[in-house]
Predicted model as a PDB file, atoms N, CA, C, CB and O in Angstrom, pLDDT in the B-factor column:
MODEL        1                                                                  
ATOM      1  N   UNK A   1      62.985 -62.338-102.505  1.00 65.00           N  
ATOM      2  CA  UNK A   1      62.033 -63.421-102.291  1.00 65.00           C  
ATOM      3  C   UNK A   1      61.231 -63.615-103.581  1.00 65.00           C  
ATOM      4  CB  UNK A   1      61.088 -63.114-101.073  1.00 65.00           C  
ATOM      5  O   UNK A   1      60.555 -62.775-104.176  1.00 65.00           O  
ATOM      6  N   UNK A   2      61.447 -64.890-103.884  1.00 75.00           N  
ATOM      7  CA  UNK A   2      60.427 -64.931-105.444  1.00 75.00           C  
ATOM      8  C   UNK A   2      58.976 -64.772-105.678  1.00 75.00           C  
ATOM      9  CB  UNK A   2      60.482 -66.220-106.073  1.00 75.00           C  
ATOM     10  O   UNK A   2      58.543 -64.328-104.614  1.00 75.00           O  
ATOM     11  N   UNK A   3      58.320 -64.858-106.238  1.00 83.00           N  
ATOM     12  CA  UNK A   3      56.871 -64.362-106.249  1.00 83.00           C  
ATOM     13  C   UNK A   3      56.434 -65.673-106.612  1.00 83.00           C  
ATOM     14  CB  UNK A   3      56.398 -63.069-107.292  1.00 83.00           C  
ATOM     15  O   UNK A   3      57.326 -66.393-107.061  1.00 83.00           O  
ATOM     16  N   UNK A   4      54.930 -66.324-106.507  1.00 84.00           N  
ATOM     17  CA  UNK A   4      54.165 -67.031-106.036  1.00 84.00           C  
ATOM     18  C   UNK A   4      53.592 -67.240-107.432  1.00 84.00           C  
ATOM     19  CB  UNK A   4      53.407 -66.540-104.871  1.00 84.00           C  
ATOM     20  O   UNK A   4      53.008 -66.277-107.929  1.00 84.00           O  
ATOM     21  N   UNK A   5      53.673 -68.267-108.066  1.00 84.00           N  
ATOM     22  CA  UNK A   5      53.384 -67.810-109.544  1.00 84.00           C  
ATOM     23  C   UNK A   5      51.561 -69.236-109.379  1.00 84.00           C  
ATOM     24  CB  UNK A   5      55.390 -68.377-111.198  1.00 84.00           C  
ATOM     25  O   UNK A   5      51.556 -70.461-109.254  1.00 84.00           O  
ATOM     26  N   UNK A   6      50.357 -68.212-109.469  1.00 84.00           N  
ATOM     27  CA  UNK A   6      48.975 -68.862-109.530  1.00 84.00           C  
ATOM     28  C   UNK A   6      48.650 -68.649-110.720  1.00 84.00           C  
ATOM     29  CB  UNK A   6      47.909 -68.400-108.627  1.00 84.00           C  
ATOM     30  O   UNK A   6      47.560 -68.092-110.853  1.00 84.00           O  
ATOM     31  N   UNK A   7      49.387 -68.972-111.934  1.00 87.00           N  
ATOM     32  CA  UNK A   7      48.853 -68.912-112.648  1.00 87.00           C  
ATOM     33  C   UNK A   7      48.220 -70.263-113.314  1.00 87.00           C  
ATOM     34  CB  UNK A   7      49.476 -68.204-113.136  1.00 87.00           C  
ATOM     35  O   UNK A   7      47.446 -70.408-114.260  1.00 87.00           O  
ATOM     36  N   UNK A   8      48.754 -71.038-112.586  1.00 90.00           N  
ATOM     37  CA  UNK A   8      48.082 -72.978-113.026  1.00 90.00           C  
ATOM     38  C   UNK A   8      47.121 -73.196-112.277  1.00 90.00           C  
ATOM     39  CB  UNK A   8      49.123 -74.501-112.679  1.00 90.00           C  
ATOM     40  O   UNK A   8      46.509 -74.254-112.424  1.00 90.00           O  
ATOM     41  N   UNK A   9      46.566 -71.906-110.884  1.00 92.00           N  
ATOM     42  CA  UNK A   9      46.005 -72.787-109.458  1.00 92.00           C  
ATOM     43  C   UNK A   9      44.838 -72.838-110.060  1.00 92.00           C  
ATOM     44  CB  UNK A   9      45.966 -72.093-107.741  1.00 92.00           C  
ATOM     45  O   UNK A   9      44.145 -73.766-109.642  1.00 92.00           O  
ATOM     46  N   UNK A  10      44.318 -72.148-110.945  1.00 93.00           N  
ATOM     47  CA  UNK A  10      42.549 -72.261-111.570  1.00 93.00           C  
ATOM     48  C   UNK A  10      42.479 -73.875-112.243  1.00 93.00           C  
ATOM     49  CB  UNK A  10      42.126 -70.783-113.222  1.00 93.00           C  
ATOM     50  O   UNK A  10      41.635 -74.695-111.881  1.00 93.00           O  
ATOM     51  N   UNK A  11      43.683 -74.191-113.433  1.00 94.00           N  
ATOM     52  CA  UNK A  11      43.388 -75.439-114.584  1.00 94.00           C  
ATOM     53  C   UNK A  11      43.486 -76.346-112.862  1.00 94.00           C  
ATOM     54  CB  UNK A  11      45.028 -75.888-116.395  1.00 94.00           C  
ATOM     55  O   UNK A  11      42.756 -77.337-112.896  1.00 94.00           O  
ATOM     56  N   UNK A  12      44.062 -76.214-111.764  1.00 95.00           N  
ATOM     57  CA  UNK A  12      43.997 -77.576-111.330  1.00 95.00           C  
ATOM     58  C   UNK A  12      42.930 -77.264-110.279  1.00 95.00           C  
ATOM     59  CB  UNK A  12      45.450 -78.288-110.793  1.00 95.00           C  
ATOM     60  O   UNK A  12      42.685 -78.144-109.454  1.00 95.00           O  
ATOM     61  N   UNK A  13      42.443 -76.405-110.238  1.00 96.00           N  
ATOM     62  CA  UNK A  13      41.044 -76.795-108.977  1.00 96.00           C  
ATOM     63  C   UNK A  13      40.063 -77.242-109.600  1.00 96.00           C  
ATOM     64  CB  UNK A  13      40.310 -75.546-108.065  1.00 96.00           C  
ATOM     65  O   UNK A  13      39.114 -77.939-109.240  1.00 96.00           O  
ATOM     66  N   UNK A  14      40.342 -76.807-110.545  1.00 97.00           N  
ATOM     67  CA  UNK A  14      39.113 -77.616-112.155  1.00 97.00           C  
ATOM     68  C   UNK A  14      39.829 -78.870-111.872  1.00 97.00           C  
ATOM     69  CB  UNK A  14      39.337 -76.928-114.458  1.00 97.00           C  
ATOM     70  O   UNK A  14      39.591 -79.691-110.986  1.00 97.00           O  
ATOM     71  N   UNK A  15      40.506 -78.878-112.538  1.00 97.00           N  
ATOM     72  CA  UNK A  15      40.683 -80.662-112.651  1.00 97.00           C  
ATOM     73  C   UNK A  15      40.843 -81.711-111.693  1.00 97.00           C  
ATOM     74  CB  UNK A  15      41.763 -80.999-113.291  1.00 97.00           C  
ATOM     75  O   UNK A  15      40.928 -82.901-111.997  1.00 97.00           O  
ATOM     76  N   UNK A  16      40.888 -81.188-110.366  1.00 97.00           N  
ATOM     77  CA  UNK A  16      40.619 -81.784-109.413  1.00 97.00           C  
ATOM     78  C   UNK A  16      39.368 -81.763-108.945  1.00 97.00           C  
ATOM     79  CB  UNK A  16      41.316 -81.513-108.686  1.00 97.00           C  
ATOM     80  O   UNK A  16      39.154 -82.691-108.165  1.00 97.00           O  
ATOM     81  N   UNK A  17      38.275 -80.902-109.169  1.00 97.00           N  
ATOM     82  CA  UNK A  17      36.796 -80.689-108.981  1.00 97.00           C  
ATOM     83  C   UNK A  17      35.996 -81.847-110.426  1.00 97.00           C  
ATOM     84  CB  UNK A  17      36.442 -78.610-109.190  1.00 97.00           C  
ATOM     85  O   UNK A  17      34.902 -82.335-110.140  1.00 97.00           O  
ATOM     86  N   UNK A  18      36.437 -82.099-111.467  1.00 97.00           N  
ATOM     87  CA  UNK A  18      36.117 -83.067-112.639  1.00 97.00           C  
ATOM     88  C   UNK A  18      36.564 -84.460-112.392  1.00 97.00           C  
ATOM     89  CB  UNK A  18      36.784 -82.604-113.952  1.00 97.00           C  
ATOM     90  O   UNK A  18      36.060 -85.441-112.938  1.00 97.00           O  
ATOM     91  N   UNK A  19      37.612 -84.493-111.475  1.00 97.00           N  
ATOM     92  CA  UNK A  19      38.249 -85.873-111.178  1.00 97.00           C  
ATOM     93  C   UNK A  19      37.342 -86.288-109.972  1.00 97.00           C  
ATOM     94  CB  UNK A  19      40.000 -85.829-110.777  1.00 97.00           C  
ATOM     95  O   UNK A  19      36.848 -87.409-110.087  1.00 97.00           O  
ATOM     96  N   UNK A  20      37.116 -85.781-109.147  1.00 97.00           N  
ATOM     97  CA  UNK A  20      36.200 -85.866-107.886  1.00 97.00           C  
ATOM     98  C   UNK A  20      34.841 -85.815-108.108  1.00 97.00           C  
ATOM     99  CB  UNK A  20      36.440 -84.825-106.954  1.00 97.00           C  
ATOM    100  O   UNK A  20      34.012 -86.151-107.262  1.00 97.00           O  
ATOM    101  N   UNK A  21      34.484 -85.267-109.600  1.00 97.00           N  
ATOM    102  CA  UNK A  21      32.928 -86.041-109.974  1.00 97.00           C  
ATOM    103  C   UNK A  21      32.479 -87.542-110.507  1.00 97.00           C  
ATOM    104  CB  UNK A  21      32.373 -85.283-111.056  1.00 97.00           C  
ATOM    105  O   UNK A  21      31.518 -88.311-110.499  1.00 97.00           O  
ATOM    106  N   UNK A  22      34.355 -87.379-111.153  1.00 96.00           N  
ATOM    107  CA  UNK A  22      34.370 -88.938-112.108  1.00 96.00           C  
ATOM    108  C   UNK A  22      34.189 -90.088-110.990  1.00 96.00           C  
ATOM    109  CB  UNK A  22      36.132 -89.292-113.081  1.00 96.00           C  
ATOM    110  O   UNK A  22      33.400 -91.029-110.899  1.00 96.00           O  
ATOM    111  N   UNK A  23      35.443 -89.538-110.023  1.00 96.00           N  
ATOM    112  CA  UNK A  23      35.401 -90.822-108.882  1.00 96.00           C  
ATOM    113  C   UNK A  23      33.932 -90.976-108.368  1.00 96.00           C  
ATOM    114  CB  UNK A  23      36.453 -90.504-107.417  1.00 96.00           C  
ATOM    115  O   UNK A  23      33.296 -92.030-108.368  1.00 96.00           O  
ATOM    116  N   UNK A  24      33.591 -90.028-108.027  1.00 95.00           N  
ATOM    117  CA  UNK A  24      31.785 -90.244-106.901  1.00 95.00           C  
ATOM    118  C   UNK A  24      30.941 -91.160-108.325  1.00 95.00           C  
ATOM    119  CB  UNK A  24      30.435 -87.819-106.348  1.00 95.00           C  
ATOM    120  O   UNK A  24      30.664 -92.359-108.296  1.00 95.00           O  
ATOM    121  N   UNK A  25      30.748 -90.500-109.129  1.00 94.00           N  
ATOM    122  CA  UNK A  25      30.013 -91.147-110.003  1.00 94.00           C  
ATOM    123  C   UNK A  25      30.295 -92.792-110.314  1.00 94.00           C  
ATOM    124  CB  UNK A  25      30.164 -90.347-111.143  1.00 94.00           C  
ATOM    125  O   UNK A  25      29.465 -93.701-110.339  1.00 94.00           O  
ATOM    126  N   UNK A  26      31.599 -92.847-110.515  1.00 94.00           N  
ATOM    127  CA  UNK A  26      31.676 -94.231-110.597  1.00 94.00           C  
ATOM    128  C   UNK A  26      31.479 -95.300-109.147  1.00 94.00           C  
ATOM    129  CB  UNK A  26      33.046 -94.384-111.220  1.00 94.00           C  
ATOM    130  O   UNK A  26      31.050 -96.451-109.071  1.00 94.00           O  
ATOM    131  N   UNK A  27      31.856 -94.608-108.373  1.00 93.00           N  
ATOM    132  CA  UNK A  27      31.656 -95.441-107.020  1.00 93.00           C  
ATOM    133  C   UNK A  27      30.186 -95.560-106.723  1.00 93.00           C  
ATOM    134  CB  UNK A  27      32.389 -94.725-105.712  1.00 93.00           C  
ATOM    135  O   UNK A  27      29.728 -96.639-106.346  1.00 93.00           O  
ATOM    136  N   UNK A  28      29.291 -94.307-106.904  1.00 90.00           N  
ATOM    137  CA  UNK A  28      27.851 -94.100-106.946  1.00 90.00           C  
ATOM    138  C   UNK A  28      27.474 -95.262-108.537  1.00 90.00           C  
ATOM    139  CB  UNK A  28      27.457 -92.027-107.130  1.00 90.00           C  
ATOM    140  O   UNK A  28      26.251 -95.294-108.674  1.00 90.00           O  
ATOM    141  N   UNK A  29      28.028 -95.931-109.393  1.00 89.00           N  
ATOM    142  CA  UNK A  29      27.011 -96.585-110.115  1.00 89.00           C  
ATOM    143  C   UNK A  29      27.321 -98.093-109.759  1.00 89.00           C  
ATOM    144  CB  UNK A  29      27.035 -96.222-111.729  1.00 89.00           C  
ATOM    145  O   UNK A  29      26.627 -99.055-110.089  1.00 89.00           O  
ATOM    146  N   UNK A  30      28.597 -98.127-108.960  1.00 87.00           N  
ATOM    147  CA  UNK A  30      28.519 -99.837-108.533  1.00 87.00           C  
ATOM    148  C   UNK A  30      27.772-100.223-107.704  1.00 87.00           C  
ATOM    149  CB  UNK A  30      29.609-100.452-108.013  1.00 87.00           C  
ATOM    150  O   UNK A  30      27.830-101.413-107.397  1.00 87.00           O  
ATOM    151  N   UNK A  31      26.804 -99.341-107.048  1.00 82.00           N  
ATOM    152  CA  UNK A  31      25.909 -99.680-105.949  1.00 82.00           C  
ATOM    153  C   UNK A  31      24.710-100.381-106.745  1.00 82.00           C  
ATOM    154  CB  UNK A  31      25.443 -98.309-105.023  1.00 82.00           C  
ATOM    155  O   UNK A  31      24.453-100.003-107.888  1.00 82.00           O  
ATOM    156  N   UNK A  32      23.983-101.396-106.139  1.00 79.00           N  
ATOM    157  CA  UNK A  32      22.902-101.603-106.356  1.00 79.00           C  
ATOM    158  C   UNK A  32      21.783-101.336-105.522  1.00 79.00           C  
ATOM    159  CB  UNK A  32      22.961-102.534-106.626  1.00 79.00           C  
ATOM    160  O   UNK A  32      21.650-101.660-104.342  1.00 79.00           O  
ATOM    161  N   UNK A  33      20.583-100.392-106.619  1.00 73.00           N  
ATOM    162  CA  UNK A  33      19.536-100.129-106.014  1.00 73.00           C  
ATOM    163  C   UNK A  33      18.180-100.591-106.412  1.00 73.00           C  
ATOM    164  CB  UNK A  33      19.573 -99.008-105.945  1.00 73.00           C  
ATOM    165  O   UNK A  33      17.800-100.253-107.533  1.00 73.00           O  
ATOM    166  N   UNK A  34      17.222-101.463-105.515  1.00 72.00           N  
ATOM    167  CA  UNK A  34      16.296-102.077-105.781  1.00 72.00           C  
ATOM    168  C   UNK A  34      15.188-100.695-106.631  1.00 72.00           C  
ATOM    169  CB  UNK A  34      15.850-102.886-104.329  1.00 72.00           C  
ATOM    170  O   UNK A  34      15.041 -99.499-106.379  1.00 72.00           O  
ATOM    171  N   UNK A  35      14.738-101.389-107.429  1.00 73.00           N  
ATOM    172  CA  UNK A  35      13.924-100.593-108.683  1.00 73.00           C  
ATOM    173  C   UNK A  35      12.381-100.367-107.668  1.00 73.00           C  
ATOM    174  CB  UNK A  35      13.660-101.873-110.553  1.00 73.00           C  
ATOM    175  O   UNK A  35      11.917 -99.285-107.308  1.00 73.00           O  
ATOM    176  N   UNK A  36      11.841-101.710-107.388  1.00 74.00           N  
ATOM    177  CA  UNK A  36      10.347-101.729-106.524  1.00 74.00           C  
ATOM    178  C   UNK A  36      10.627-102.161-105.585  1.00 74.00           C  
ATOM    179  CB  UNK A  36       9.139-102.464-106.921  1.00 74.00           C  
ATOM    180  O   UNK A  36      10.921-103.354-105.512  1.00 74.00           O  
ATOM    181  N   UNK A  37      10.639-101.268-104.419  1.00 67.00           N  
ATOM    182  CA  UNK A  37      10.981-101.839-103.184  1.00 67.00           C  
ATOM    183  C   UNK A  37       9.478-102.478-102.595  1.00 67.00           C  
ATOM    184  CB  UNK A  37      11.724-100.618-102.173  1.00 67.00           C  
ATOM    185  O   UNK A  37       8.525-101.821-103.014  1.00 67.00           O  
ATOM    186  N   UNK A  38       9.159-103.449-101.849  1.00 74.00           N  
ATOM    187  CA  UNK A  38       8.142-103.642-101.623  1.00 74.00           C  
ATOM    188  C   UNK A  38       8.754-103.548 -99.789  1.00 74.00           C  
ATOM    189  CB  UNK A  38       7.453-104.970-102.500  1.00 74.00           C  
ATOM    190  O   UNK A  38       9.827-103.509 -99.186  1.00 74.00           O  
ATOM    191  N   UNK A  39       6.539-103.546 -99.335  1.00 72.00           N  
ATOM    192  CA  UNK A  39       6.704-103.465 -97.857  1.00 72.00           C  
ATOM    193  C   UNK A  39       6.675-104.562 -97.625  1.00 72.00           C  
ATOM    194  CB  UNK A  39       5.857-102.778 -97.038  1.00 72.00           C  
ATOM    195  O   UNK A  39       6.136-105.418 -98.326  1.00 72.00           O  
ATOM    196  N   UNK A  40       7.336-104.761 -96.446  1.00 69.00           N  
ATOM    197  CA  UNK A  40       7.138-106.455 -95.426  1.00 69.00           C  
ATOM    198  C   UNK A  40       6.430-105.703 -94.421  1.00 69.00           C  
ATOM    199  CB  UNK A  40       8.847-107.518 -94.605  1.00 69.00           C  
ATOM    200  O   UNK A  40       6.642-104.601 -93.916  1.00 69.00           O  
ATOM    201  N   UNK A  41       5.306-106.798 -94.218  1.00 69.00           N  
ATOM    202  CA  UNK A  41       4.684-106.451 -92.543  1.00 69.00           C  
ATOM    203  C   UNK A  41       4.945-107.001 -91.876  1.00 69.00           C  
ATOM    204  CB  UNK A  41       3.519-106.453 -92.098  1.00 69.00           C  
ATOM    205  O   UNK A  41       5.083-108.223 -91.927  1.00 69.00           O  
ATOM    206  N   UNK A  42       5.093-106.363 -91.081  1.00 68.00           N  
ATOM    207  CA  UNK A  42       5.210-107.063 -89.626  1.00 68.00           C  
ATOM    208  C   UNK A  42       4.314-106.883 -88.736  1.00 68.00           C  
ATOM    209  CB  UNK A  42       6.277-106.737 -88.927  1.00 68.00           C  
ATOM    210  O   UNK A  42       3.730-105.835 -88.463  1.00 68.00           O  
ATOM    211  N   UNK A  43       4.136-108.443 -88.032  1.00 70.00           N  
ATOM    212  CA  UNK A  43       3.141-108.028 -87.079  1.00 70.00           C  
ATOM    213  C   UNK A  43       3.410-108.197 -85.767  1.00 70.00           C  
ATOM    214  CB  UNK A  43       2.019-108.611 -87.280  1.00 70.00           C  
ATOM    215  O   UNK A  43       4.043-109.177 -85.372  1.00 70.00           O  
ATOM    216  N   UNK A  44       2.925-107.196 -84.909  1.00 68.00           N  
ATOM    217  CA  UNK A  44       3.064-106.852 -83.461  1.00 68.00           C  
ATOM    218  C   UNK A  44       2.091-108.002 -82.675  1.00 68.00           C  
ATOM    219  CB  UNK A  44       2.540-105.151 -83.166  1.00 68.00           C  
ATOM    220  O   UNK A  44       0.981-108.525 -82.766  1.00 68.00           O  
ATOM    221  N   UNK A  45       3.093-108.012 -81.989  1.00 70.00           N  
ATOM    222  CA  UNK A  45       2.226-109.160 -80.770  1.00 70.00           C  
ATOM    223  C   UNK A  45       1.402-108.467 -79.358  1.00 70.00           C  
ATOM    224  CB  UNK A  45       3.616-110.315 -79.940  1.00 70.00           C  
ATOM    225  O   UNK A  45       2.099-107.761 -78.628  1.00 70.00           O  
ATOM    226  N   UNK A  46       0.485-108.594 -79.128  1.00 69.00           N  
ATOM    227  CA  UNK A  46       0.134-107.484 -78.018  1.00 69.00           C  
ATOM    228  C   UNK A  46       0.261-108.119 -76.554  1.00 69.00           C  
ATOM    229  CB  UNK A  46      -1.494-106.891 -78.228  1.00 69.00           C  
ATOM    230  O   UNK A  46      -0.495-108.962 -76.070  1.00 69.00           O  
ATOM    231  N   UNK A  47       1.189-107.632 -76.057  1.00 67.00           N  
ATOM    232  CA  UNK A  47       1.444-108.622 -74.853  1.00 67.00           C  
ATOM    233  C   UNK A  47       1.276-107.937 -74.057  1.00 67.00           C  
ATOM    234  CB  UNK A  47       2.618-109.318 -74.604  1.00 67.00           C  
ATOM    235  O   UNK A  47       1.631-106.759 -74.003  1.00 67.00           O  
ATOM    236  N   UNK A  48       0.297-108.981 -72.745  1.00 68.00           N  
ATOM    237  CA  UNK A  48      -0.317-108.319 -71.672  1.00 68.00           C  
ATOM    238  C   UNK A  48       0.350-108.042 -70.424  1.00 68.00           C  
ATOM    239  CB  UNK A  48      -1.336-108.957 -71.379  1.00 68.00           C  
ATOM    240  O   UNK A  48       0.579-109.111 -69.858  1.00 68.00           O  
ATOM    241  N   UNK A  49       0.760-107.044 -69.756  1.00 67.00           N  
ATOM    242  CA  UNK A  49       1.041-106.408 -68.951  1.00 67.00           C  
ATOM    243  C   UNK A  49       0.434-106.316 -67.465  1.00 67.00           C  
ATOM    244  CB  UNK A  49       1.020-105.569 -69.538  1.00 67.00           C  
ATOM    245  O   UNK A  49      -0.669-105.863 -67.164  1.00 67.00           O  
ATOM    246  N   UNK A  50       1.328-106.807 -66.679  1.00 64.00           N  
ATOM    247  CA  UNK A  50       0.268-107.017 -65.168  1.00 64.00           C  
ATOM    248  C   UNK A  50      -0.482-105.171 -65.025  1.00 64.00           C  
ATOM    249  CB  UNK A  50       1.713-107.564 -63.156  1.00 64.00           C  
ATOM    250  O   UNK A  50      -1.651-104.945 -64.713  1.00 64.00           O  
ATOM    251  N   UNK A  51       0.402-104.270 -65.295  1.00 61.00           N  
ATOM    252  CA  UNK A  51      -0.678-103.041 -64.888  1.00 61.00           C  
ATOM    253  C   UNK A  51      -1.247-102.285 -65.478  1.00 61.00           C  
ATOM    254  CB  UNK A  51      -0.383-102.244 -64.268  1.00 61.00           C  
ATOM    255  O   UNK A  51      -1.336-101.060 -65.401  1.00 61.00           O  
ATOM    256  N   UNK A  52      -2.127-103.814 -66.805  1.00 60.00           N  
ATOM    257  CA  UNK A  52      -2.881-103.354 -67.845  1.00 60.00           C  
ATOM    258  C   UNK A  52      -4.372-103.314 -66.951  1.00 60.00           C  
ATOM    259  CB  UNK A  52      -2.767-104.410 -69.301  1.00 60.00           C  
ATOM    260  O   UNK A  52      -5.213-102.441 -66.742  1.00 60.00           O  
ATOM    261  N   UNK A  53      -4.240-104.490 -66.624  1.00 60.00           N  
ATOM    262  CA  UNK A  53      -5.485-105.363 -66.025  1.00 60.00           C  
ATOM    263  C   UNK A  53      -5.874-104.523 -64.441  1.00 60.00           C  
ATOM    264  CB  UNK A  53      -4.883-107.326 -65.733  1.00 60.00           C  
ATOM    265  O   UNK A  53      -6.930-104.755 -63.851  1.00 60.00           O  
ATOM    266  N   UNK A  54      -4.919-103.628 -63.961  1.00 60.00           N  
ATOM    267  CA  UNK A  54      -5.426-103.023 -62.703  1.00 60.00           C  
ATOM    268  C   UNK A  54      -5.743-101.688 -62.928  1.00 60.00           C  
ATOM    269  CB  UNK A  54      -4.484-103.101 -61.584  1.00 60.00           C  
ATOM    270  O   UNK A  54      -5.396-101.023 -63.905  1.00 60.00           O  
ATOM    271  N   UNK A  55      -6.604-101.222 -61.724  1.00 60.00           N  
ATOM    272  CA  UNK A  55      -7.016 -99.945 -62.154  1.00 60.00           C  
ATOM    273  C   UNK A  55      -6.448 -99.005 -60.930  1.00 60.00           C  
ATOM    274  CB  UNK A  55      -8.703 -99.880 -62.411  1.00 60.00           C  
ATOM    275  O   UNK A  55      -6.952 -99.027 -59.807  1.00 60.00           O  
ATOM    276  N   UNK A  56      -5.143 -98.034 -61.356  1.00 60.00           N  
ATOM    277  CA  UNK A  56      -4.489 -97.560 -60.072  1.00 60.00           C  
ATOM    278  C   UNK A  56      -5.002 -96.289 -60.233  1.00 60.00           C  
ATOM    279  CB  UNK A  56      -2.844 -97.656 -59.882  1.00 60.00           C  
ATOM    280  O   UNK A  56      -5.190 -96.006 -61.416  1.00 60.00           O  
ATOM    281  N   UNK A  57      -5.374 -95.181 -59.210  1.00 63.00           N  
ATOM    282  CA  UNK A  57      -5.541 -93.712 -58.792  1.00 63.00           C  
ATOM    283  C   UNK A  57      -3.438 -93.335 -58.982  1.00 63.00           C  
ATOM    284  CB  UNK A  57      -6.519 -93.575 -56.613  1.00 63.00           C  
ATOM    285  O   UNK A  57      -2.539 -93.968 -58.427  1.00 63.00           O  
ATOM    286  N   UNK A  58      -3.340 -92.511 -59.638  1.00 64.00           N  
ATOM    287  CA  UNK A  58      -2.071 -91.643 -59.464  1.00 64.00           C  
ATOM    288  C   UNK A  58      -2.340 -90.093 -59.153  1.00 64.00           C  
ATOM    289  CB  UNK A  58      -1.203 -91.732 -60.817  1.00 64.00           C  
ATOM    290  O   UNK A  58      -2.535 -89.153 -59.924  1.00 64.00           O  
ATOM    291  N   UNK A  59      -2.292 -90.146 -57.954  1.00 59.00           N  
ATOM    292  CA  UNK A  59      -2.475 -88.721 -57.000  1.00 59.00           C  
ATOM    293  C   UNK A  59      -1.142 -87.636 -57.660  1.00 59.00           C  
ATOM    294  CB  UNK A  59      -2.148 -89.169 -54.879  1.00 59.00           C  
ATOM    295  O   UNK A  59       0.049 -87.938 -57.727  1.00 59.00           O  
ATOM    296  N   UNK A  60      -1.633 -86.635 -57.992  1.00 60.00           N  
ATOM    297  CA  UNK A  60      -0.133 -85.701 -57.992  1.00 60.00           C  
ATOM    298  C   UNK A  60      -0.390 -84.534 -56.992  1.00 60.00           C  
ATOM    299  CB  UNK A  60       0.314 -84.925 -59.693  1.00 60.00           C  
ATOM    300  O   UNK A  60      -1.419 -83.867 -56.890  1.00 60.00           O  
ATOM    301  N   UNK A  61       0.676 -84.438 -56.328  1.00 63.00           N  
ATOM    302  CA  UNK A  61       1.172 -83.435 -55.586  1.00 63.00           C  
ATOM    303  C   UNK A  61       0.183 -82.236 -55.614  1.00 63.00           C  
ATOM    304  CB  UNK A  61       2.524 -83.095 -56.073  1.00 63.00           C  
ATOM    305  O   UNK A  61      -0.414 -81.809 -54.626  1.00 63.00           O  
ATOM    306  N   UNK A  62       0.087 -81.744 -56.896  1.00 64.00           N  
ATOM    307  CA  UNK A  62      -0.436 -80.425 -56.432  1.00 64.00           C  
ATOM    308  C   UNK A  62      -2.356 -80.330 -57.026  1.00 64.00           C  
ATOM    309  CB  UNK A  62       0.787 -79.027 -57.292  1.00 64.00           C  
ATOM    310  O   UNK A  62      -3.059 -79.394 -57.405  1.00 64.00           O  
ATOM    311  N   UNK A  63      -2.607 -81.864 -56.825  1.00 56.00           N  
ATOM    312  CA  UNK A  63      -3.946 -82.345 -56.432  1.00 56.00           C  
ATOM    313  C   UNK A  63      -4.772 -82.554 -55.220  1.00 56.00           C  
ATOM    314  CB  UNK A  63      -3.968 -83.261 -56.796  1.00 56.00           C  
ATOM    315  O   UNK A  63      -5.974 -82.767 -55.059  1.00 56.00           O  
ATOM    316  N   UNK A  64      -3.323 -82.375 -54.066  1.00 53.00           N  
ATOM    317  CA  UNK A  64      -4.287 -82.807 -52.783  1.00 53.00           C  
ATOM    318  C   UNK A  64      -4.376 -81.855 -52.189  1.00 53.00           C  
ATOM    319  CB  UNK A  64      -3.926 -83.835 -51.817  1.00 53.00           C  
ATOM    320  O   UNK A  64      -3.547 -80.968 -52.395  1.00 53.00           O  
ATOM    321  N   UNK A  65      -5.344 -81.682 -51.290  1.00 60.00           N  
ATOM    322  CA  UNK A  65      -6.153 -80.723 -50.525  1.00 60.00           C  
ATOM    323  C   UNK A  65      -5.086 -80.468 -49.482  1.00 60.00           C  
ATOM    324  CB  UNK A  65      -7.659 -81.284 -49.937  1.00 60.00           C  
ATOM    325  O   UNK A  65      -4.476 -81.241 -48.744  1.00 60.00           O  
ATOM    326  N   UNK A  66      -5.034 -78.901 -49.670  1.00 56.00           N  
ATOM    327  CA  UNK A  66      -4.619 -78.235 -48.685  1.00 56.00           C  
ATOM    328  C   UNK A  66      -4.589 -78.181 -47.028  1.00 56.00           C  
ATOM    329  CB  UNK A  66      -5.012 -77.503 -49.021  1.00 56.00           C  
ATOM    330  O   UNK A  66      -4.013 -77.259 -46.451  1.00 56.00           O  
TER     331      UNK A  66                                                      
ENDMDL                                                                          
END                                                                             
């Protein structure tokens, strides 16, 4: 049975680890990224709710008299 010859497996995990920085990098500089992002506000509308305006008691269970 022949023997397993690693003696190239180091030059190519390198050069596949240098090729896989080149690619990210270049795909990472076609992006565009805004320099000053500014805020937008937004504004909330406060909308009234029928069981804003009432005033309910919520009894719990282990409030009522024995």
């Amino acid at each position: 049975m022949p023997q397993l010859d690693t003696s190239t497996w180091l030059t190519m995990i390198l050069s596949m680890f240098l090729t896989l920085f080149i690619i990210f990098q270049l795909k990472i500089s076609k992006h565009k990224f805004y320099h000053s992002p500014e805020m937008t506000s937004t504004k909330t509308s406060k909308q009234n709710t029928p069981w804003e305006t009432k005033w309910t008691k919520i009894y719990l269970p282990l409030s009522l008299p024995l």
